[in-house]
Every structure is written in C-alpha cells, then in structure tokens.
N, C-alpha and C positions, 0 to 999 in steps of 0.2 A: 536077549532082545537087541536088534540093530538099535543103530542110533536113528531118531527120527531125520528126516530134512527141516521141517519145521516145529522150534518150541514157543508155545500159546502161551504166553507169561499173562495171566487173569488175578488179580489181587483185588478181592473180597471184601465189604467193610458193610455190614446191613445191607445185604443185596436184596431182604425181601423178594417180592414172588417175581420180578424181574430177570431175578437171576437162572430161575429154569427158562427163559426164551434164546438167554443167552444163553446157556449150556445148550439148548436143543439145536438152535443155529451154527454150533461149533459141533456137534457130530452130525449135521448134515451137508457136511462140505465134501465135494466133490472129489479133493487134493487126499490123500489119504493116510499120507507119508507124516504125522505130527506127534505132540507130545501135548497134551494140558498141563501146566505147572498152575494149580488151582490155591491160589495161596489166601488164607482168614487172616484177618488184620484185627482180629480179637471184636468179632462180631456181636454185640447184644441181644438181636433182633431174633436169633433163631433160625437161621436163614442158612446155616450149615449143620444144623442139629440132625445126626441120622444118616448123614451123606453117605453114600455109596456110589460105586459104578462100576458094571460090568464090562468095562474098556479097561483093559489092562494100560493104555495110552493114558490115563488121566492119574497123575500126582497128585493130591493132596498136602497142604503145609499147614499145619496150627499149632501155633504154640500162646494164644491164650492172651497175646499181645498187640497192645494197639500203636504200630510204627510209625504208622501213614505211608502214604503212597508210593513218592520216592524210595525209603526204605526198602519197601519191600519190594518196588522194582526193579532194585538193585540186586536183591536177596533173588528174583528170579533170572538175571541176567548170570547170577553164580552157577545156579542148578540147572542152565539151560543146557541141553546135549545138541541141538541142531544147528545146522547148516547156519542160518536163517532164526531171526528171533519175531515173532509178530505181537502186537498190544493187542489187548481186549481188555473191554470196561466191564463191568458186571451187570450194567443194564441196557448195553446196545446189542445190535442184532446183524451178525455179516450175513450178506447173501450168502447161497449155497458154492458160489463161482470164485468167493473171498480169494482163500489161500494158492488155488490152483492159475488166478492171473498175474499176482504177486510173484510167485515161485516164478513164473516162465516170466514176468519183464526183468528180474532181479538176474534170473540166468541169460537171457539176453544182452543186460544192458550191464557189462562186468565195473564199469566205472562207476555206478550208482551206488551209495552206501545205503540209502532210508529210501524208501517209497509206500507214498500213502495212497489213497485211493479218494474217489468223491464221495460224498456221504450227504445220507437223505434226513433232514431234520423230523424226527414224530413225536407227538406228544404219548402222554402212558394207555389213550384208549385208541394209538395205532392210525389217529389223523396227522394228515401232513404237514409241519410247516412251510415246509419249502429244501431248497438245494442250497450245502453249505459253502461258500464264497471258493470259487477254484482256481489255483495255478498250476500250471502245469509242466512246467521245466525249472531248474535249479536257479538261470536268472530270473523270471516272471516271481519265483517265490520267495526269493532274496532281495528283490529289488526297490525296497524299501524299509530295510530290516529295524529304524530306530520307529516304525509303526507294528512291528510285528508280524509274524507269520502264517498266513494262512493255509495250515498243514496238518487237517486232524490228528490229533495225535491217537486216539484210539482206532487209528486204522493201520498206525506205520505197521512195517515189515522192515527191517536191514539186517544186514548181515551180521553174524554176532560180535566181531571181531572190532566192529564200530561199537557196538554198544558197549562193549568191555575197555574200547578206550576213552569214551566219553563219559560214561555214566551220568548219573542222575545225583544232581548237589546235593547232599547231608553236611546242614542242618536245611531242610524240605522247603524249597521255594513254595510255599502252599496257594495251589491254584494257579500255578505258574511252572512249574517244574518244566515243561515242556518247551516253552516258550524259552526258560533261560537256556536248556542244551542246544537248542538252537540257535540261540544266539552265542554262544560259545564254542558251535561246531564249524557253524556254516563255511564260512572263508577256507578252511581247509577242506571239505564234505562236499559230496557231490547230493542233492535232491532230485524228489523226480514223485508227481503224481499221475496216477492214472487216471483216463478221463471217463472211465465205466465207476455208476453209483456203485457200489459192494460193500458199504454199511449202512444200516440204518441207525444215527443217532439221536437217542433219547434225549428230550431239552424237555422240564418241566420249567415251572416258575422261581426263580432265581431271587435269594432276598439282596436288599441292595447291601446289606454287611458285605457276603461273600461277594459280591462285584466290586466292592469296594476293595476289600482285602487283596485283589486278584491285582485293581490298577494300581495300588501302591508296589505289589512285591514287582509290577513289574518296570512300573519307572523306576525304581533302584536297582534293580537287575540291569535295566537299559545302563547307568550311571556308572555301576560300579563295571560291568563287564566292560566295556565300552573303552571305558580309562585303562583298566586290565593292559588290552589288548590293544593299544595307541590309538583309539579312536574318539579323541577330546569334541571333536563336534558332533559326532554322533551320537555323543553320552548327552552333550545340552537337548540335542534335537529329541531322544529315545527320552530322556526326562518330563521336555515340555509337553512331549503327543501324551505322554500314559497321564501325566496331570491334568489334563484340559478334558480326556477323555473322565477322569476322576470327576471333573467338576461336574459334567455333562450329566455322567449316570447317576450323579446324589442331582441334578433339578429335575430328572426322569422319578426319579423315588420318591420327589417332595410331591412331584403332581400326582403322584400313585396310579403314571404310567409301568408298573415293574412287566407290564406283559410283553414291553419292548424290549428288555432284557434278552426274551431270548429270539424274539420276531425279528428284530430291526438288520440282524445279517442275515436273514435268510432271504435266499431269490426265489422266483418264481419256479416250481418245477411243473415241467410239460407233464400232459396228461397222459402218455407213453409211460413216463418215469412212475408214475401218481397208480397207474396198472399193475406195472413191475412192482413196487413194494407192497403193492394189498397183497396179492400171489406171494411173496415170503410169508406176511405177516400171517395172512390166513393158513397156510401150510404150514407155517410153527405153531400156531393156536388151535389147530385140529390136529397135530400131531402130540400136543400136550393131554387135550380131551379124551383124544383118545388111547389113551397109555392106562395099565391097569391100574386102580389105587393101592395096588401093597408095593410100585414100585417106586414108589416118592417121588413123581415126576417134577417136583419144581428141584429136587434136589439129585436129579440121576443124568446119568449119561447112557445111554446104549445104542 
C-alpha cells in the first residue's frame, strides 16, 4: 500500500455515540489520498467495543491506557506516514471539502507550516452557536500572542516534518496543550487559516473546574515559555491577561452564568453558513440512519 498524503491523527477517550458522526464525516471527504490513525486512550464508555472497518485506510491503536491527549498525539505524530498530518477531535464533524482545501493551500503556500480552517460552533442536537473568532494570516494570528491564539486546533493540518520538530509538551499542558505549541512555535513557524467554515465544532456546557484548570496551565505557560525564550515582558503581560481572565470566569460561574462559557466567543454566523451546516449535519445523520444494523455504524467506517 502507498503511502497516504494525508495522516488523520483522531485520539479517542469516551467518544460515545459522537464518535460515529465523526468517523462518518472523515470517509466522506472528497480528498481521498489519507490514512485514519484512530487511536483509544483507554476508553470506559464502550465506545470502541466491536470496532471495525472496511477501509483498509483506517489504523486502529489500543493498548488499554489512559495517556491523555498530548501523549497520544505524540504517539500519533510517530505512526503517521503522510505528507501532511491533520487533527480531528472525536466529537467534531469536517465538512466533506476538509482535507481537499487544506492539501491544495498547504501545496500552494510552500512557506506555511500549520493551517487551520474556520469552524462553525454547534451544540450535540446540531444547533448553532455561532462562527468561531477568525485570523487569517500568520501576523493577524500572532499578533497578540501573551492573549493567546485564535487557531482551532482541531482543524490544523501542517506538515509532518513541523509536527515532529515541535511536538506536543509531556508532562500534558491539560487543556492547553495547543495553545502552549504555539506559543513555543510561533516566532520561528509560519501560520495561516483559511477563510471557508470546513469544521463543525462541538461546544457543550463547560464546568467552571475545567475553564478554570485551562486559565491557570495557561498563564504559567504564558510565564514560563515566555522567560524561556527572552521574552520577560511578555511573560508579565501573558501572566496578567490568563489571571484577570481566571478571575472573570470564577464571577461568570458564581452567577451561574456557565452558558457563557461556551456562547461568549462565538460571532454571529450568517444565514448562508447556518444552510451550509444543516446540509452536512443532515447528510451525516441520514447517512448514519440509514447504514444496516449489523454494521455498527457509530463504530464503522466504510
């Protein structure tokens, strides 16, 4: 078997019935040229019990262990064989168009290391929140870096040869993992998002533990990296934004606002866009329905 162009690095952890929208949305991409490296992070849920697929394209990994994320993004960055490495979460959903505009800006734009895409916020019964905050060139995305990145990460695509010099920190910046490689990449790394939606990401309701957890690892990340790599004002300033924002989201949770948790970044999406994703979502939810039941669709590929 050739080598693919592009390897789908998907790390698993209780994906519940999520996870067949997402699997059904990655065989129906356009691009055709891939690999699934479908990796179990030592799931409890059931949610890989039975798997199969008749796509000789899809890997499987289980070994019974729960790494986290990082880990095992790393562990897929090892086994990856293409050109090109793309993320996928295990509860979002790429348009059909994902891979195939990626491939062709990446081989356009030889200078680009990472390119994301726009992504459409939905909730689990397929309504919209809205459009997630977009930048679209390497300065616009960078250009504020001790506030952070606005760069889905479950949409990147770059090239492998980045991923394998940057990797992802062990021991796991948790809930932040993203945010610190890019603060560690960027100044050297070229970014670039594309301005077509081509995910749709999942955002249920957030407790404030985990939003909490997320703005400490990353004003320490802002501090430590920051100093790392000579940048003593930038570590005060990446300190004080992730703390003030700390404060802000514990008086959000005391008023038992958490619905803004995940609403408050989301923009308006026009009613074109709001078309565009019923039409996936419906065509992956009638392509589920109707698939035979001895073929496990939450857990198949074909």
């Amino acid at each position: 078997m050739s080598a693919p162009i592009v390897s789908i690095v998907l790390p698993v952890y209780n994906g519940g019935t999520a996870l067949a929208m997402a699997l059904a949305s990655i065989g129906r991409q356009t691009f055709r040229e891939w690999e699934l490296i479908l990796i179990d992070d030592g799931s409890t849920d059931g949610c890989m019990a039975g798997f199969s697929s008749s796509d000789s394209r899809v890997r499987v990994v289980q070994d019974g262990r729960n790494l986290g994320l990082a880990a095992r993004l790393n562990q897929g960055i090892d086994l990856a064989r293409g050109r090109y490495l793309a993320r996928m979460d295990h509860d979002d959903i790429a348009y059909p168009g994902r891979l195939e505009a990626q491939v062709r800006f990446l081989e356009e734009h030889p200078d680009v290391n990472l390119a994301a895409t726009r992504a459409l916020i939905f909730r689990d019964d397929g309504s919209v929140v809205g459009l997630f905050p977009f930048r679209r060139t390497h300065a616009e995305i960078c250009a504020t870096p001790w506030r952070g990145f606005y760069f889905p990460h479950p949409t990147w695509m770059g090239r492998i040869e980045w991923f394998r010099q940057h990797r992802y920190r062990i021991p796991e910046i948790v809930r932040a993992e993203d945010q610190d490689l890019l603060l560690r990449s960027y100044s050297s790394s070229r970014f670039a998002c594309l301005p077509e939606v081509l995910m749709g990401y999942r955002q249920t309701g957030l407790s404030l533990r985990k939003v909490l957890t997320a703005r400490r690892h990353l004003a320490l990340v802002q501090w430590s990296v920051n100093l790392q790599q000579g940048r003593p004002v930038l570590a005060v300033l990446g300190f004080l934004a992730f703390a003030i924002k700390a404060l802000a989201d514990a008086a959000i949770g005391v008023a038992g606002a958490r619905h803004l948790f995940v609403t408050r970044l989301a923009r308006d999406a026009p009613q074109d866009e709001i078309d565009r994703w019923k039409k996936v979502w419906e065509e992956i939810r009638q392509s589920l329905e109707g698939a035979p039941s001895s073929s496990r669709p939450a857990r198949t590929i074909s």
